[in-house]
N, C-alpha and C positions, 0 to 999 in steps of 0.2 A: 239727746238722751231724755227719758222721761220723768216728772220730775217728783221721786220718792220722797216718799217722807224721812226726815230725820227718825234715828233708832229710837230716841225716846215716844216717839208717837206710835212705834210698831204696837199693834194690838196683842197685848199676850194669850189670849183666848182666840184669836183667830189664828186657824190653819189652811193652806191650802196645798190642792193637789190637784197636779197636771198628769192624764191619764186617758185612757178610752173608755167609752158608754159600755155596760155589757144589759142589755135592754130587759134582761129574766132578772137584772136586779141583786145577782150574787156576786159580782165579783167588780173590779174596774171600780170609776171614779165614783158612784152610787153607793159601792159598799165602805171607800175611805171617807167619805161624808158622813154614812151611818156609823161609823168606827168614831171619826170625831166627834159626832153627836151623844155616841153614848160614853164617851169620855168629859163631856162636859165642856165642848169646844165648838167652836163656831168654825165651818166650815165653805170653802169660796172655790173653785175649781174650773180648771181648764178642758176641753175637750181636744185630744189628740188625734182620734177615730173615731167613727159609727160601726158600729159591726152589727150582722145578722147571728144572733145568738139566743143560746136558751141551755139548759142543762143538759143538752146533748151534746151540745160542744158549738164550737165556732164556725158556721157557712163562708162568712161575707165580711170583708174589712173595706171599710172607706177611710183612706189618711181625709183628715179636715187640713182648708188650703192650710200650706202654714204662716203667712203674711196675718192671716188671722189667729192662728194662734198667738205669734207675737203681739199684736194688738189686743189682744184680751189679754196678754199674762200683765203689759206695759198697763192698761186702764184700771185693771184690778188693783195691781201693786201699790200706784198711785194714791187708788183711795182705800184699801183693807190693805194695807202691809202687812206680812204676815209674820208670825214667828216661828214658825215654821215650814219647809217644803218635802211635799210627800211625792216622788216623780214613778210611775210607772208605766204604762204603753205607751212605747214612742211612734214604733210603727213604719221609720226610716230617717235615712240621712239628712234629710234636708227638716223635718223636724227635731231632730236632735238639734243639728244647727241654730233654729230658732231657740230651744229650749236653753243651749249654753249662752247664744248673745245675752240672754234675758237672765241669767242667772248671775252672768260675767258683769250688767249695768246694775243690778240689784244689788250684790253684795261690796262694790263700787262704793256706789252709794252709801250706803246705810256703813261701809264702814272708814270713806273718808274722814267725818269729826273723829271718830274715834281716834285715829293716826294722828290727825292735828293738836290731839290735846295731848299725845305723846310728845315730852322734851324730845329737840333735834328731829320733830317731824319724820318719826323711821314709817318705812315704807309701811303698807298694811300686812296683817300676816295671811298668812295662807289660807289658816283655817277660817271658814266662815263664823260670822257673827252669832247666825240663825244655823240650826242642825237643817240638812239638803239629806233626806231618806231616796235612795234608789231602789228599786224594787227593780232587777230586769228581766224586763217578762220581754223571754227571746220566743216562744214556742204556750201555745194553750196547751191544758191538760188534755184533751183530746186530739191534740196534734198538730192541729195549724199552724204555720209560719209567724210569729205577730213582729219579728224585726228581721230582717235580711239578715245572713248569716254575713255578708261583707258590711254590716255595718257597725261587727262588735268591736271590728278596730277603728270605727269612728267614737266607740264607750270610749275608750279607753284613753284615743288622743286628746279629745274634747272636754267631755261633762265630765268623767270619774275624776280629773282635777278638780273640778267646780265642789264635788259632793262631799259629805264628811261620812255616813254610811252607804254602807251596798248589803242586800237580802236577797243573794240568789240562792236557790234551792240547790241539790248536787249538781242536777244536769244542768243547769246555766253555770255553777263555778266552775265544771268542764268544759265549757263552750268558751268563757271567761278566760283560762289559762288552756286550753287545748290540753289538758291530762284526764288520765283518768280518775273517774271518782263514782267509786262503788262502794268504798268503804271505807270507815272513820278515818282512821290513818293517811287514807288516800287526801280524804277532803280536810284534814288537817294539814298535809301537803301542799293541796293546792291554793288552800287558803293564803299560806308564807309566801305563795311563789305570788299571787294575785299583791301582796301587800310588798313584796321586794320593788315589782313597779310602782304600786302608790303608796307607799310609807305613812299617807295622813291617814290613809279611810279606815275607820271600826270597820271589820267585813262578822257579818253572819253569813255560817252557811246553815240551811237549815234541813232537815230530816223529814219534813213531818209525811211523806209518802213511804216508808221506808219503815220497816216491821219493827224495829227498834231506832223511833224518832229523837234520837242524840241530837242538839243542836250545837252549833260551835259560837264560838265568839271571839276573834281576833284582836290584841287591841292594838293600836301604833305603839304602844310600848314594847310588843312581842308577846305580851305573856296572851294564855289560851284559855280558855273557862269551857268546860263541856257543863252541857243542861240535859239532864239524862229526861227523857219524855216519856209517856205510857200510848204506846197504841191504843185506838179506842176505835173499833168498829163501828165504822158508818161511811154510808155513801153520800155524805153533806159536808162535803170537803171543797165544794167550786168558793174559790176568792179568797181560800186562807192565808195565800200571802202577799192580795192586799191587804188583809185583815191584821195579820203581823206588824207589817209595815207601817201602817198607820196608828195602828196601837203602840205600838215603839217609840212614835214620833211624841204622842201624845205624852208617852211616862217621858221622854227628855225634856220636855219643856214642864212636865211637872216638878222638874228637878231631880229626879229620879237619877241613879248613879250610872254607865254604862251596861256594869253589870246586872243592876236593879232593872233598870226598864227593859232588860234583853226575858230576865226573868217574868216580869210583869206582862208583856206582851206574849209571850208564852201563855202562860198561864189564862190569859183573856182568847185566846185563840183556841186552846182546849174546853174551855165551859164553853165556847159559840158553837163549838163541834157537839158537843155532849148534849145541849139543850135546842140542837137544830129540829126545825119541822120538816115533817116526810113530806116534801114538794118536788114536784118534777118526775120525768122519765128516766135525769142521768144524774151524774153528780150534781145534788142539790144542794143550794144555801145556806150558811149557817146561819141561825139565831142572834145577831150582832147584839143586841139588848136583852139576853138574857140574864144579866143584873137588876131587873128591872121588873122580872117576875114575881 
Protein backbone atom coordinates (compact mmCIF):
# COMPACT_ATOMS: atom_id res chain seq x y z
CA UNK A 1 0.00 0.00 0.00
CA UNK A 2 1.40 3.46 -0.65
CA UNK A 3 2.45 5.39 1.91
CA UNK A 4 -0.24 8.51 2.56
CA UNK A 5 0.27 11.00 4.50
CA UNK A 6 -1.48 11.31 7.88
CA UNK A 7 -4.75 13.78 7.73
CA UNK A 8 -3.19 16.39 9.57
CA UNK A 9 -0.49 16.87 6.60
CA UNK A 10 -3.59 16.83 3.88
CA UNK A 11 -3.10 20.08 2.09
CA UNK A 12 -6.27 22.11 2.52
CA UNK A 13 -5.90 24.28 -0.62
CA UNK A 14 -4.92 21.34 -2.69
CA UNK A 15 -7.64 19.65 -4.91
CA UNK A 16 -7.52 16.96 -7.30
CA UNK A 17 -9.17 15.54 -10.18
CA UNK A 18 -9.22 12.26 -12.06
CA UNK A 19 -10.81 12.79 -15.52
CA UNK A 20 -10.20 13.05 -19.37
CA UNK A 21 -8.07 15.83 -21.56
CA UNK A 22 -10.66 17.49 -23.74
CA UNK A 23 -7.69 19.24 -25.87
CA UNK A 24 -10.25 22.57 -27.13
CA UNK A 25 -9.78 23.39 -23.46
CA UNK A 26 -13.68 23.52 -22.28
CA UNK A 27 -14.49 20.75 -20.62
CA UNK A 28 -12.68 17.48 -18.79
CA UNK A 29 -9.77 17.79 -16.36
CA UNK A 30 -8.32 21.26 -17.93
CA UNK A 31 -11.61 23.05 -17.06
CA UNK A 32 -11.63 21.38 -13.22
CA UNK A 33 -8.11 22.90 -12.87
CA UNK A 34 -9.32 26.16 -14.27
CA UNK A 35 -12.54 25.78 -11.83
CA UNK A 36 -9.96 25.17 -8.91
CA UNK A 37 -7.70 27.90 -9.88
CA UNK A 38 -10.29 30.53 -9.96
CA UNK A 39 -11.54 29.34 -6.67
CA UNK A 40 -8.31 29.99 -5.11
CA UNK A 41 -7.01 26.34 -4.99
CA UNK A 42 -4.32 24.40 -6.07
CA UNK A 43 -5.02 21.90 -8.45
CA UNK A 44 -3.09 18.18 -9.11
CA UNK A 45 -4.91 15.71 -11.77
CA UNK A 46 -5.10 12.50 -13.26
CA UNK A 47 -5.52 11.61 -16.88
CA UNK A 48 -8.12 8.87 -17.56
CA UNK A 49 -8.27 9.41 -21.70
CA UNK A 50 -6.97 11.33 -24.61
CA UNK A 51 -9.74 12.06 -26.82
CA UNK A 52 -9.85 13.92 -30.26
CA UNK A 53 -12.04 16.83 -29.53
CA UNK A 54 -12.93 20.34 -30.03
CA UNK A 55 -16.48 22.23 -29.76
CA UNK A 56 -17.89 20.14 -32.33
CA UNK A 57 -18.02 17.39 -30.18
CA UNK A 58 -15.98 14.17 -29.53
CA UNK A 59 -14.18 11.97 -32.68
CA UNK A 60 -11.69 9.85 -30.79
CA UNK A 61 -11.31 8.51 -27.16
CA UNK A 62 -7.93 6.79 -25.97
CA UNK A 63 -8.58 4.92 -22.30
CA UNK A 64 -4.71 5.73 -20.79
CA UNK A 65 -3.19 2.24 -19.56
CA UNK A 66 -4.68 2.07 -16.27
CA UNK A 67 -1.67 0.52 -14.29
CA UNK A 68 -0.65 3.92 -14.89
CA UNK A 69 -3.40 5.62 -13.71
CA UNK A 70 -2.95 3.91 -10.42
CA UNK A 71 0.54 4.82 -10.33
CA UNK A 72 0.02 8.30 -10.69
CA UNK A 73 -3.15 8.68 -8.36
CA UNK A 74 -0.75 6.28 -5.61
CA UNK A 75 2.74 9.03 -6.41
CA UNK A 76 0.54 12.03 -6.29
CA UNK A 77 -1.48 11.23 -3.10
CA UNK A 78 1.78 10.29 -1.45
CA UNK A 79 3.08 13.72 -1.92
CA UNK A 80 0.04 16.43 -2.55
CA UNK A 81 -2.70 14.72 -0.38
CA UNK A 82 -5.62 16.27 -1.29
CA UNK A 83 -8.65 17.54 0.35
CA UNK A 84 -10.53 16.87 -1.84
CA UNK A 85 -11.49 14.45 -5.08
CA UNK A 86 -13.30 15.64 -8.07
CA UNK A 87 -13.78 12.17 -10.38
CA UNK A 88 -15.17 12.42 -13.91
CA UNK A 89 -14.42 10.54 -17.31
CA UNK A 90 -13.73 7.05 -16.52
CA UNK A 91 -14.13 5.77 -19.77
CA UNK A 92 -14.45 1.77 -18.51
CA UNK A 93 -14.43 -0.89 -16.27
CA UNK A 94 -11.09 -1.66 -15.58
CA UNK A 95 -10.47 2.13 -15.00
CA UNK A 96 -13.08 2.44 -12.61
CA UNK A 97 -11.43 -0.58 -11.03
CA UNK A 98 -8.25 1.36 -10.62
CA UNK A 99 -9.93 4.48 -9.55
CA UNK A 100 -11.95 2.41 -6.42
CA UNK A 101 -8.51 0.32 -5.35
CA UNK A 102 -7.17 3.93 -5.01
CA UNK A 103 -9.85 5.56 -3.45
CA UNK A 104 -10.55 2.33 -1.09
CA UNK A 105 -6.25 2.55 0.13
CA UNK A 106 -6.65 6.45 0.36
CA UNK A 107 -9.49 6.95 2.61
CA UNK A 108 -7.93 3.71 4.59
CA UNK A 109 -5.47 5.51 5.24
CA UNK A 110 -6.10 8.99 6.11
CA UNK A 111 -8.84 7.69 8.22
CA UNK A 112 -7.19 4.76 10.22
CA UNK A 113 -5.75 7.51 13.19
CA UNK A 114 -8.79 8.87 13.22
CA UNK A 115 -10.65 5.37 14.49
CA UNK A 116 -7.66 4.78 16.60
CA UNK A 117 -8.16 7.79 18.67
CA UNK A 118 -11.83 6.62 18.90
CA UNK A 119 -12.37 4.83 22.61
CA UNK A 120 -12.90 0.85 21.83
CA UNK A 121 -11.12 1.37 18.54
CA UNK A 122 -14.89 1.33 16.38
CA UNK A 123 -14.34 0.50 13.02
CA UNK A 124 -14.04 3.55 10.61
CA UNK A 125 -17.23 5.19 9.27
CA UNK A 126 -18.45 4.95 6.01
CA UNK A 127 -18.49 8.48 5.06
CA UNK A 128 -15.18 9.69 3.88
CA UNK A 129 -12.99 11.98 5.67
CA UNK A 130 -12.35 14.05 2.38
CA UNK A 131 -15.73 15.10 0.17
CA UNK A 132 -15.23 12.31 -3.32
CA UNK A 133 -17.43 14.56 -6.17
CA UNK A 134 -18.64 12.19 -8.96
CA UNK A 135 -19.64 13.73 -12.06
CA UNK A 136 -20.74 10.80 -14.41
CA UNK A 137 -20.11 11.64 -17.56
CA UNK A 138 -21.79 8.37 -19.39
CA UNK A 139 -22.43 10.01 -23.09
CA UNK A 140 -20.73 13.76 -24.41
CA UNK A 141 -23.09 16.43 -25.30
CA UNK A 142 -22.71 15.63 -28.96
CA UNK A 143 -23.38 12.08 -28.40
CA UNK A 144 -20.35 9.85 -28.03
CA UNK A 145 -20.32 6.89 -25.86
CA UNK A 146 -17.56 8.18 -23.01
CA UNK A 147 -18.53 4.83 -20.46
CA UNK A 148 -20.04 1.54 -21.81
CA UNK A 149 -23.55 1.31 -20.97
CA UNK A 150 -22.55 -2.23 -19.10
CA UNK A 151 -20.40 -0.51 -16.89
CA UNK A 152 -23.00 1.57 -14.88
CA UNK A 153 -23.54 -1.47 -12.86
CA UNK A 154 -19.83 -1.49 -12.18
CA UNK A 155 -20.82 2.79 -10.68
CA UNK A 156 -22.87 1.58 -8.71
CA UNK A 157 -21.31 -1.89 -7.15
CA UNK A 158 -17.89 -0.26 -6.72
CA UNK A 159 -17.07 3.56 -6.52
CA UNK A 160 -20.73 5.19 -5.78
CA UNK A 161 -19.79 3.32 -2.11
CA UNK A 162 -16.52 5.04 -2.15
CA UNK A 163 -18.15 8.69 -3.06
CA UNK A 164 -20.06 11.07 -0.88
CA UNK A 165 -21.59 13.24 -3.96
CA UNK A 166 -22.86 12.23 -7.54
CA UNK A 167 -23.89 15.28 -10.41
CA UNK A 168 -25.57 13.67 -13.08
CA UNK A 169 -27.53 15.64 -15.32
CA UNK A 170 -31.40 14.01 -16.07
CA UNK A 171 -30.13 11.78 -18.82
CA UNK A 172 -27.42 10.16 -16.73
CA UNK A 173 -29.94 9.87 -13.51
CA UNK A 174 -32.06 7.89 -16.08
CA UNK A 175 -29.20 5.82 -17.08
CA UNK A 176 -28.39 5.84 -13.24
CA UNK A 177 -31.82 4.22 -12.16
CA UNK A 178 -33.28 2.97 -15.67
CA UNK A 179 -36.47 5.55 -15.17
CA UNK A 180 -37.68 7.98 -16.82
CA UNK A 181 -36.70 11.51 -16.46
CA UNK A 182 -38.15 14.25 -18.43
CA UNK A 183 -39.67 16.02 -15.78
CA UNK A 184 -39.07 17.57 -12.24
CA UNK A 185 -41.29 15.08 -10.63
CA UNK A 186 -39.84 12.43 -12.50
CA UNK A 187 -36.08 13.39 -11.51
CA UNK A 188 -37.26 13.86 -8.02
CA UNK A 189 -38.27 10.21 -8.31
CA UNK A 190 -35.49 9.03 -9.44
CA UNK A 191 -33.36 10.75 -7.42
CA UNK A 192 -35.15 8.65 -4.06
CA UNK A 193 -34.84 5.60 -6.04
CA UNK A 194 -30.89 6.34 -6.99
CA UNK A 195 -30.37 7.14 -2.91
CA UNK A 196 -32.85 4.10 -1.62
CA UNK A 197 -29.56 2.13 -3.06
CA UNK A 198 -26.97 4.48 -1.60
CA UNK A 199 -28.38 6.05 1.43
CA UNK A 200 -24.77 8.03 1.98
CA UNK A 201 -24.50 9.99 -1.25
CA UNK A 202 -25.88 14.04 -1.56
CA UNK A 203 -27.15 13.36 -5.26
CA UNK A 204 -27.66 16.44 -7.54
CA UNK A 205 -29.51 16.26 -10.40
CA UNK A 206 -29.08 18.94 -12.51
CA UNK A 207 -31.23 20.91 -15.23
CA UNK A 208 -29.12 23.18 -16.84
CA UNK A 209 -30.08 21.77 -20.72
CA UNK A 210 -33.52 22.07 -20.05
CA UNK A 211 -35.78 25.39 -20.67
CA UNK A 212 -36.51 25.72 -17.25
CA UNK A 213 -32.92 24.71 -15.42
CA UNK A 214 -34.59 23.58 -11.83
CA UNK A 215 -31.69 21.82 -10.02
CA UNK A 216 -32.41 19.18 -7.23
CA UNK A 217 -30.53 18.35 -4.34
CA UNK A 218 -31.04 15.12 -2.25
CA UNK A 219 -29.69 15.01 1.06
CA UNK A 220 -29.06 11.35 2.98
CA UNK A 221 -31.46 12.86 5.48
CA UNK A 222 -34.36 12.69 2.81
CA UNK A 223 -35.36 16.12 2.75
CA UNK A 224 -35.17 17.74 -1.12
CA UNK A 225 -34.22 21.52 -1.91
CA UNK A 226 -35.22 22.62 -5.50
CA UNK A 227 -32.65 25.66 -7.03
CA UNK A 228 -35.04 27.36 -9.42
CA UNK A 229 -32.37 28.49 -12.35
CA UNK A 230 -32.99 31.10 -15.31
CA UNK A 231 -32.36 29.91 -18.86
CA UNK A 232 -29.88 32.05 -20.46
CA UNK A 233 -29.30 31.89 -24.07
CA UNK A 234 -26.04 30.85 -25.42
CA UNK A 235 -24.21 28.31 -27.27
CA UNK A 236 -21.11 28.25 -24.41
CA UNK A 237 -22.47 25.59 -22.48
CA UNK A 238 -19.48 22.65 -23.35
CA UNK A 239 -17.97 21.54 -19.67
CA UNK A 240 -20.69 22.88 -17.42
CA UNK A 241 -20.74 20.10 -15.37
CA UNK A 242 -17.30 19.69 -14.91
CA UNK A 243 -17.53 23.19 -14.09
CA UNK A 244 -20.43 22.46 -11.37
CA UNK A 245 -18.69 19.77 -10.05
CA UNK A 246 -15.67 21.36 -9.34
CA UNK A 247 -16.97 24.50 -8.15
CA UNK A 248 -19.18 22.38 -5.69
CA UNK A 249 -16.12 20.75 -4.57
CA UNK A 250 -14.47 23.81 -4.03
CA UNK A 251 -17.51 25.70 -1.66
CA UNK A 252 -17.37 22.10 0.50
CA UNK A 253 -14.05 22.42 1.48
CA UNK A 254 -14.63 26.11 1.87
CA UNK A 255 -16.97 25.03 4.58
CA UNK A 256 -19.83 26.00 2.75
CA UNK A 257 -23.11 24.11 3.96
CA UNK A 258 -24.68 21.32 1.52
CA UNK A 259 -27.17 23.44 0.67
CA UNK A 260 -24.71 26.54 0.34
CA UNK A 261 -22.24 25.13 -1.96
CA UNK A 262 -25.09 23.41 -4.24
CA UNK A 263 -26.25 27.14 -4.45
CA UNK A 264 -22.73 28.61 -4.84
CA UNK A 265 -21.74 26.35 -7.50
CA UNK A 266 -24.81 27.13 -9.34
CA UNK A 267 -24.52 30.44 -9.19
CA UNK A 268 -20.47 30.38 -10.43
CA UNK A 269 -21.64 28.11 -13.43
CA UNK A 270 -24.34 30.86 -14.62
CA UNK A 271 -21.85 34.10 -14.63
CA UNK A 272 -19.17 31.42 -16.58
CA UNK A 273 -22.13 31.00 -19.00
CA UNK A 274 -23.07 34.64 -19.10
CA UNK A 275 -19.54 36.05 -19.54
CA UNK A 276 -18.51 33.25 -21.97
CA UNK A 277 -16.25 34.31 -25.20
CA UNK A 278 -17.74 33.61 -28.79
CA UNK A 279 -15.06 30.69 -29.56
CA UNK A 280 -15.54 27.74 -31.72
CA UNK A 281 -17.85 26.33 -34.50
CA UNK A 282 -20.07 24.33 -31.73
CA UNK A 283 -20.80 24.49 -28.36
CA UNK A 284 -18.16 26.62 -26.86
CA UNK A 285 -16.41 27.37 -23.61
CA UNK A 286 -17.34 29.03 -20.78
CA UNK A 287 -15.45 31.93 -19.19
CA UNK A 288 -14.19 29.88 -15.91
CA UNK A 289 -12.52 33.38 -14.41
CA UNK A 290 -14.99 35.77 -15.14
CA UNK A 291 -14.63 37.03 -11.40
CA UNK A 292 -11.69 38.30 -12.33
CA UNK A 293 -12.90 40.75 -14.95
Amino acid sequence: MPDFSSPAAVAPRTLLTIAGHDPSNGAGITADLKTFSAHRFFGTSVLTALTVQSTLGVEEVQPVDTAFVRHALDHLAADLPPAGIKIGMLGSIATIAAVVEFLAAYRGAIQAPAARAVAGNKPPSRQSPVPIILDPILRSTSGADLLPPDAVESLHETLLPLVTWITPNWRELSALTTLPVETLNEAEAASRALARRHPHLHIVATAGDHSQPTDLLLLPSGDMHRYAGEHIESNATHGTGCAFSSSLLCHLILRDTPVEAVRGAKHFVSEAIRHAPNLGHGNGPLHLFWQFM
